[in-house]
N, C-alpha and C positions, 0 to 999 in steps of 0.2 A: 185383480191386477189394478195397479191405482189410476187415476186419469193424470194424463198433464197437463196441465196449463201450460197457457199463452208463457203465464214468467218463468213456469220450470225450463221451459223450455230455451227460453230467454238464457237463461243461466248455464244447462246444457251444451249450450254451442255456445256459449261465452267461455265456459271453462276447456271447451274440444280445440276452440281458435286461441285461448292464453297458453294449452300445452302444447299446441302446435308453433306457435309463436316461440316458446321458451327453447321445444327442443335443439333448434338448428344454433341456439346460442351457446347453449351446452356440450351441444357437437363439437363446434369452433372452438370454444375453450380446452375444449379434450384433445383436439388435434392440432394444437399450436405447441411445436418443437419446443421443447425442454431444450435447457442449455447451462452445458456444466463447463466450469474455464479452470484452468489448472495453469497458473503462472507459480514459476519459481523464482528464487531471490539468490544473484550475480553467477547465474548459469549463463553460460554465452555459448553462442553460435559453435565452437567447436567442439563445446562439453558432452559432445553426442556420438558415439559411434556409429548411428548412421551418415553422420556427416563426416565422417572418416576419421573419428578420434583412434589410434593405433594402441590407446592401453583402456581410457573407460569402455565397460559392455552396459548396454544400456538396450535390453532386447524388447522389452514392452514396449519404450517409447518408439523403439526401432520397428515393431510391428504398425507402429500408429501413421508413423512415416509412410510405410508403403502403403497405406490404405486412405488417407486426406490429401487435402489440397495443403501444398506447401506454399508460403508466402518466402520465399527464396531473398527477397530486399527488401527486407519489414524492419523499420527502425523505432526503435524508443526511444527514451532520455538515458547518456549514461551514469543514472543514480538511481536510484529506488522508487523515493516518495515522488518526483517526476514522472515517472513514468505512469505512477498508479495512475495520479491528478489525472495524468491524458488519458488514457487508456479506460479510465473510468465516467468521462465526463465527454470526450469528443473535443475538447478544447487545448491549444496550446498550452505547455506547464504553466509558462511565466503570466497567462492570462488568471491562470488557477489561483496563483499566489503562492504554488509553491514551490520554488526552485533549488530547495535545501533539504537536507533531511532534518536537521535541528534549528534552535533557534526562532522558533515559532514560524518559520519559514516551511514548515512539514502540514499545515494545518490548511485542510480544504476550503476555500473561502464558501460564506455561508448560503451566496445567492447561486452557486454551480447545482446541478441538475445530475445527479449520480445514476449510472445505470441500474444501479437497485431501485432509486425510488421511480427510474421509467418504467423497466418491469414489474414492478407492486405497484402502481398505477396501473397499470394494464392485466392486472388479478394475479399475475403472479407469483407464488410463494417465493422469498428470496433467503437466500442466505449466505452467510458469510464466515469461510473459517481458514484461520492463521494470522497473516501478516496485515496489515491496516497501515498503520504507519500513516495518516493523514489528519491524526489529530485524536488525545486521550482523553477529551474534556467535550463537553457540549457547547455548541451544537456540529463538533467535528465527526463524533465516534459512528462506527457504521451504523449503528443501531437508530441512531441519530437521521441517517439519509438514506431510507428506506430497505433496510436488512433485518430483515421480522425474526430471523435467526440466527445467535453470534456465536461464536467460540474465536475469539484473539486472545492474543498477547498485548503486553503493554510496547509503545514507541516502537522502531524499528527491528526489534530483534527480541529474541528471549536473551534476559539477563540485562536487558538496557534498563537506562535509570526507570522509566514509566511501569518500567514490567512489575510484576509482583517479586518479591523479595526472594535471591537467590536461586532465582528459577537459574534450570542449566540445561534445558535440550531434554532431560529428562523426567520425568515425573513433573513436582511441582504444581501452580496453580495456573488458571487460566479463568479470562474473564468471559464467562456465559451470560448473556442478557443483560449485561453488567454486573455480574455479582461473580467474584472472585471462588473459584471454584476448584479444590483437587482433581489433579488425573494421574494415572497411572498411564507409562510408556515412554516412550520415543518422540517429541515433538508431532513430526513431522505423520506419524501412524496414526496419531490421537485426529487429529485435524483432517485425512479421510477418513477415519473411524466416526466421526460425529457428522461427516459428509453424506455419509452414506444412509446414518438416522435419519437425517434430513429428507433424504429423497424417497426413504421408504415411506416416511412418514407423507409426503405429497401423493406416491404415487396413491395410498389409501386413501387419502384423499380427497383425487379424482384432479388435484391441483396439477397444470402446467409449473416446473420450477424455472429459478435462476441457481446455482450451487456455481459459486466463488472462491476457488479455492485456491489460498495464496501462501503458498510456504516461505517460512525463512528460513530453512533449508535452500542450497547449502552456502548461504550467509556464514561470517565466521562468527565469533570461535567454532574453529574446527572438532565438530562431537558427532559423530555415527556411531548407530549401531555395530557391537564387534564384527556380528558377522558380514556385515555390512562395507567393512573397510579392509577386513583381512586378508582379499586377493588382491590389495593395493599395498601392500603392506612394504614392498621393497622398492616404495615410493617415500619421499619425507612425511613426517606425521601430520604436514598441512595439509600435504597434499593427498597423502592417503583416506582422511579423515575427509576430504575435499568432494571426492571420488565418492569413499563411501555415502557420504549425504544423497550422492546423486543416484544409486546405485538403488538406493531407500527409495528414495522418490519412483524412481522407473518399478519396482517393486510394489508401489501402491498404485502408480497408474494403471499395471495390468490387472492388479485385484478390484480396483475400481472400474473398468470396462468389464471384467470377465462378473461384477455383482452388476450392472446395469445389463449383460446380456440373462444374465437370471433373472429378472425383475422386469425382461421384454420392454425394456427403454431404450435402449441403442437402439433402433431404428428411427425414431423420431427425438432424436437428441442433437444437437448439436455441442461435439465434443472439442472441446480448445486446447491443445498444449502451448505454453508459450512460455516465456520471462521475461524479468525486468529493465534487464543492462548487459551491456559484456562482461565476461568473465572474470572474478575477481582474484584466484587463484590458477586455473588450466590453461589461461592462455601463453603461459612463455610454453609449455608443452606442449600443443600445438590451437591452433587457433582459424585453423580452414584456410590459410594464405591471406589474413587480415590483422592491422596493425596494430596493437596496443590494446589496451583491456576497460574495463570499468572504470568511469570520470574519463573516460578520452574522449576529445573530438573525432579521432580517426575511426574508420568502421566498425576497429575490435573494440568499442566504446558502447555501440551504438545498435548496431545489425545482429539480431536476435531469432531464433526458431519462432515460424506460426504455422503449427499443424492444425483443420479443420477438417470434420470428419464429421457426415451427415447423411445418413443412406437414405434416409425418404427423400431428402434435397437431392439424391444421384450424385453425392461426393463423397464417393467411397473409393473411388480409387486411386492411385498415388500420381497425383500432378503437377505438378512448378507452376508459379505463376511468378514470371520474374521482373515486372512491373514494380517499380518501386511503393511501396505503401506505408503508412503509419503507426503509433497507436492509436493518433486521434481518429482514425478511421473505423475502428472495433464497432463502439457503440452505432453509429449512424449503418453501419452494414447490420448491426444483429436487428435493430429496429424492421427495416428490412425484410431482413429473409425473415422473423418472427411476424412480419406485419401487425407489428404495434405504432400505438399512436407517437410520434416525436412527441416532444415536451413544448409546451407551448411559449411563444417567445423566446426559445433559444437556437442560435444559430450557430450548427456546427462549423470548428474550424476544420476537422475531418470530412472526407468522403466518402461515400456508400458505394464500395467496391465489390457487392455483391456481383454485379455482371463478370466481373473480374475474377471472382472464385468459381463461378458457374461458368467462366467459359464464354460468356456470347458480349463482352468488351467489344463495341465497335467503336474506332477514331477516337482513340482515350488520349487525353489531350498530356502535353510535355509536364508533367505538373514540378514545380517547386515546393520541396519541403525544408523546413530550419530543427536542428536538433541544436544547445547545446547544455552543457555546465556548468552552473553557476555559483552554486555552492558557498556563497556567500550574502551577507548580510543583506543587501542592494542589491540586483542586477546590476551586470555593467557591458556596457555596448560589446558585442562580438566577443568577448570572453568565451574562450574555446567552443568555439562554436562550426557544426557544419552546416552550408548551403547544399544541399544536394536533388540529382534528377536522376531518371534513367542512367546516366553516361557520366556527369559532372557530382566532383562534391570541391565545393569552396571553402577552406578551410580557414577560419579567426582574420577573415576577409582579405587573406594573403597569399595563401596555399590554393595552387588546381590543380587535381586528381584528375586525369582519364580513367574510371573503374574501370570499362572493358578491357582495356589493354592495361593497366595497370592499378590493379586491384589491391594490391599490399601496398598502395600509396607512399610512395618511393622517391618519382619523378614529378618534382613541382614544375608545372610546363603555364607558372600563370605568364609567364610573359609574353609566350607564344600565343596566348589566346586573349587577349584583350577585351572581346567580344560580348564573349563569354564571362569574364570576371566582370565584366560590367552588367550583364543580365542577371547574372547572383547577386549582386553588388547592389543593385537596383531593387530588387525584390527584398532581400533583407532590411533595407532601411527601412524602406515600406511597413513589413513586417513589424520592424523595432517602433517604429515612432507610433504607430497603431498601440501597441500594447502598454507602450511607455507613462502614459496617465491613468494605467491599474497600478501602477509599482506600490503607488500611497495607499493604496484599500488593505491595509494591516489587520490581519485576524486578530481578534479579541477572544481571551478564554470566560463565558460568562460565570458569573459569582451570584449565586441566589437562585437559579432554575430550578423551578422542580423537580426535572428530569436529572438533577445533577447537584444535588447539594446534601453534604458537602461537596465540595469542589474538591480535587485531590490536585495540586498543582506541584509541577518537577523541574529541576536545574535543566533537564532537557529541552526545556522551552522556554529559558532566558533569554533573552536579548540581547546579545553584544557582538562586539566586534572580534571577541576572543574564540575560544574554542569554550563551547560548554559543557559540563562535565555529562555524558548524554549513557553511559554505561554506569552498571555498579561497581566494579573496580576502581572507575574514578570518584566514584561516591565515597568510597572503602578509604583509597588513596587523599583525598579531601586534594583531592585535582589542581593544581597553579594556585593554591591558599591563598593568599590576599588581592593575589589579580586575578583570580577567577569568580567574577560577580557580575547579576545580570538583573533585568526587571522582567516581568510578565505584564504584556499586553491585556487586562481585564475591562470586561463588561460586567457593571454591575445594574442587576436584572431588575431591582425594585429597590428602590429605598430602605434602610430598617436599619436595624442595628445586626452586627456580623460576629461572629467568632473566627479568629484567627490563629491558627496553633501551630507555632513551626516546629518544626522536629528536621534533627541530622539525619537519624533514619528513619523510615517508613513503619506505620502502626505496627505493621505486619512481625514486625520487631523487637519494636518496643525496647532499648536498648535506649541507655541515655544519654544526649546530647552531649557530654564531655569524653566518654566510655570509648573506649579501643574495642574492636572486632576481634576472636579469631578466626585465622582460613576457614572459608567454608570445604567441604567433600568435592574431590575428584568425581568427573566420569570419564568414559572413554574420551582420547582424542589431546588437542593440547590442555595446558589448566584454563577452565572455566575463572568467570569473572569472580564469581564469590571466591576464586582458592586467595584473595588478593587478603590481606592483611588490613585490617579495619584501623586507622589511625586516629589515635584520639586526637581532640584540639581542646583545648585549655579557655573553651568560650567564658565569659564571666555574666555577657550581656548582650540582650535579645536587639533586633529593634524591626520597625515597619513602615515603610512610608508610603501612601497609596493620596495619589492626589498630591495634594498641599498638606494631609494629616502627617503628623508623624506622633511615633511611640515608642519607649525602650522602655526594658527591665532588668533587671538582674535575673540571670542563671542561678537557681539554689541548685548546692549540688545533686548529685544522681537523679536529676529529673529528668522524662523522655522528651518533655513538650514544655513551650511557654506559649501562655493563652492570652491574648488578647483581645479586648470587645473595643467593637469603634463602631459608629454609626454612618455610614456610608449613604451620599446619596447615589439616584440611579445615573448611570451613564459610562463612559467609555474613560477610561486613566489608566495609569500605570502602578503597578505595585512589586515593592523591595523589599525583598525581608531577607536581613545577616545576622551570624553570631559574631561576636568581637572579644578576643580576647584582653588580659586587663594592660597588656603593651598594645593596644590600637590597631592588630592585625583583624582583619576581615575578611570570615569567609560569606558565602552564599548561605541561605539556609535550605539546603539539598529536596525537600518536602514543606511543604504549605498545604494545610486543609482548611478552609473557605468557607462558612457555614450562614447561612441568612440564621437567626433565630425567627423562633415564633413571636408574632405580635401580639406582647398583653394584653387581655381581657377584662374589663374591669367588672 
């Protein structure tokens, strides 16, 4: 038997005390709540049959209901990319930068703190699959702000200008880790089907996750599954298509709980149903006794389903909590009850209403929160906007609502309360003037990253004051022809010399700048954007102007692209790139790809 030494020994209990030391770390990590979030896109508060929709069946989400904690006056922004910003970040939209869906107004500003990257800060595997919508350029795209695993779409929707060419809900491509990728399916099946890789893939191993999962479903154009939409069927084809999306969705939430109870994760998961806005279709159908639908200031704008469902946390079973609450409150509550570190230096404009979902809320103070829609270029003061508490909502700083007593916001009683319109009144300024010297902090798309070069830049995130052409239909269409033109907000990332190549349509294509489309293929539901008719334009000549440079060329016929090289220093500008035809009509040039070259070697 051999002898030990003084240092074996030494080393012995050095390594008895590092495994001892390690285990309780590994413990910890093993037993911090996993958290899957399932937000859908312009599902509102009514689109539920358990909230007593009389035609949609929606029995999965409807089992989820009886088993979570319901957040019964839970408000978002009523638009999209708003709501993510909050809901993502714990901050007010309009702090985020992003108060629009288009218009470079969709693009997460670049100093915000994402709850992917808190969670992947705190070891978490993260991922992300569907909807994005906050920016398809770096340093916006999720992959970008800590989502270690991707599956989106381009811009706000499948088929929008950003998206890859002709997608339609069906089949089609999608971007995985950035790299443009086929799938077979149904949108919205694809996106927990690669959900659910993800988690199997964590649980192996051994990893706590985050699984993000953000439909554009049932966003329009209206496309379900047949079987999907056929017992809606003696509804209109919006609506039944409407329906059906949701019907899909409720269909994957229960195969998505009934694979986490096979894979023994629902107990220590924290599971989210929610969405982004009120309703953009089902609410003249019914709407829960609330007014107006998606982009309204009134409730049905705004007040959205929040089921949370947690059996190790003892929130399994079916609760109200009718305390009013947020988006921006999400993030600072999962930090929370995950007992992860907050992000350092930043201060939520949310609150951590964990006590509030568990029940032991003592003396929860009258809080004030502001929703509203802005959807244009600028913010502008009180533009449909609500103040709302418990009891009151102030409406575009004119309108008072009593909800308790009159909840479909009906009877404007501001004059009877005076008080009261000045206590909202008072707090909104507050609010606005506080946020008012972010307005200027303009996201920049950069040009030259490594992580992102070429740059792939889209009419989607023009600039202007007009509508920008933000789907492929209006691409197809060649969208308001001479008065629809915009610039991009770009960062260029290092000095060098650049490649610039505009194209009418996307590589993916390859079709040539003067050249007519035809319809793309039908699927289920109304015509998708591709069935639109591709219009030619009669460009002759190119041009670019970025900075003080400018460039033009002539279009030789049947080309896809005109290439241009220009030496760009680094820094922040703007850039314009049109085709013209040879009477001086100007369109936008619908795609831009961006390229730093390599620096000669001598």
């Amino acid at each position: 038997m051999p002898t030990l030494t003084s240092r074996s020994i030494g080393l012995f209990v050095f390594a008895c005390l590092w495994a001892f030391a390690s285990y309780p770390v590994s413990l910890q990590a093993a037993d911090r709540p996993n958290v899957v979030i399932v937000i859908t896109d312009d599902q509102g508060y009514g689109d539920l049959s358990c909230h007593g929709n009389p035609i949609l069946k929606t029995p999965n989400v409807d089992q989820l209901y009886s088993e979570a904690v319901r957040l019964t006056d839970y408000h978002v922004s009523p638009t999209c990319s708003p709501t993510r910003s909050a809901f993502l970040t714990g901050h007010w939209t309009n702090r985020t930068g992003v108060w629009h869906t288009i218009m470079g107004r969709s693009m997460l500003r670049e100093n915000e703190v994402t709850m992917g990257k808190v969670f992947q800060d705190a070891g978490y595997a993260t991922g992300m699959f569907g909807k994005w919508h906050l920016g398809d350029n770096y340093p916006y795209r999720p992959e970008d702000r800590g989502y270690g695993e991707v599956l989106r779409h381009g811009g706000g929707g499948v088929g929008q200008t950003p998206d890859y060419w002709d997608n339609a809900y069906f089949d089609g491509s999608y971007w995985h880790n950035g790299t443009p990728t086929p799938v077979k399916g149904f949108c919205t099946d694809v996106f927990f089907d690669y959900a659910k890789k993800f988690i199997k893939t964590q649980k192996e191993a051994g990893k706590p996750f985050l699984a993000y999962v953000a439909t554009n479903a049932p966003h329009g154009p209206m496309h379900a599954p047949e079987d999907s939409s056929r017992p809606y069927a003696d509804q209109s084809v919006n609506l039944a298509n409407f329906y059906g999306m949701i019907a899909n969705i409720d269909d994957n939430v229960g195969k998505l709980r009934a694979f986490l109870d096979e894979e023994e994760l629902t107990d220590n998961t924290i599971f989210i149903f929610t969405t982004d806005n009120g309703s953009s279709s089902g609410w003249k159908t019914f709407n829960a006794g609330m007014r107006a639908g998606k982009g309204s200031e009134y409730d049905g704008g705004h007040r959205v389903p929040f089921f949370l469902h947690w059996p190790a946390g003892n929130l399994d079973t079916g609760r109200d909590v009718e305390t009013i609450t947020a988006h921006v409150d999400v993030l600072p509550t999962l930090i929370s009850m995950c007992d992860i570190a907050s992000p350092k230096d930043v201060q939520f404009d949310g609150t951590d209403i964990s006590t509030l979902i568990e029940g032991n809320a003592t003396d929860w103070p009258d809080r004030i929160l502001v929703t509203d829609s802005q959807r244009v270029k600028d913010p502008i003061q009180w533009r449909k906007s609500s103040v709302m508490t418990d009891r009151w909502r102030l409406i575009n700083g004119k309108e008072l609502y009593d909800i308790d007593q009159d909840p479909g916001q009906q009877k404007d009683i501001a004059a009877e309360h005076p008080q009261v319109v000045q206590r909202l009144t008072d707090f909104y300024e507050s609010w606005w003037h506080e946020l008012l010297p972010t307005f200027a902090q303009e996201t920049s798309i950069y040009l030259g990253h490594p992580r992102d070069n070429p740059a792939r830049l889209t009419s989607h995130d023009w600039i202007t004051t007009r509508m920008t052409p933000w789907n492929q239909q209006q691409v197809r269409q060649a969208m308001n022809g001479p008065a629809n033109t915009g610039f991009w907000n770009v960062l260029v990332h290092e000095a060098g010399e650049y490649q610039i190549r505009l194209r009418r349509w996307p590589e993916e294509n390859g079709s040539a700048i003067q050249s007519a489309l035809p319809p793309g293929a039908d699927v289920p539901g109304v015509k998708p954007y591709r069935a639109a008719q591709g219009k030619a334009i009669a460009a002759t000549k190119a041009g670019i102007q970025i900075g003080d440079q400018q460039q033009q060329q002539a279009i030789p016929p049947d080309t896809a692209e005109v290439v241009f090289n220009i030496q760009l220093p680094a820094g922040k500008t703007r850039f314009e790139a049109t085709f013209e035809t040879a009477d001086g009509t100007k369109f936008g040039a619908y795609y831009a790809y961006v390229e730093r070259l390599p620096t000669a070697t001598k």
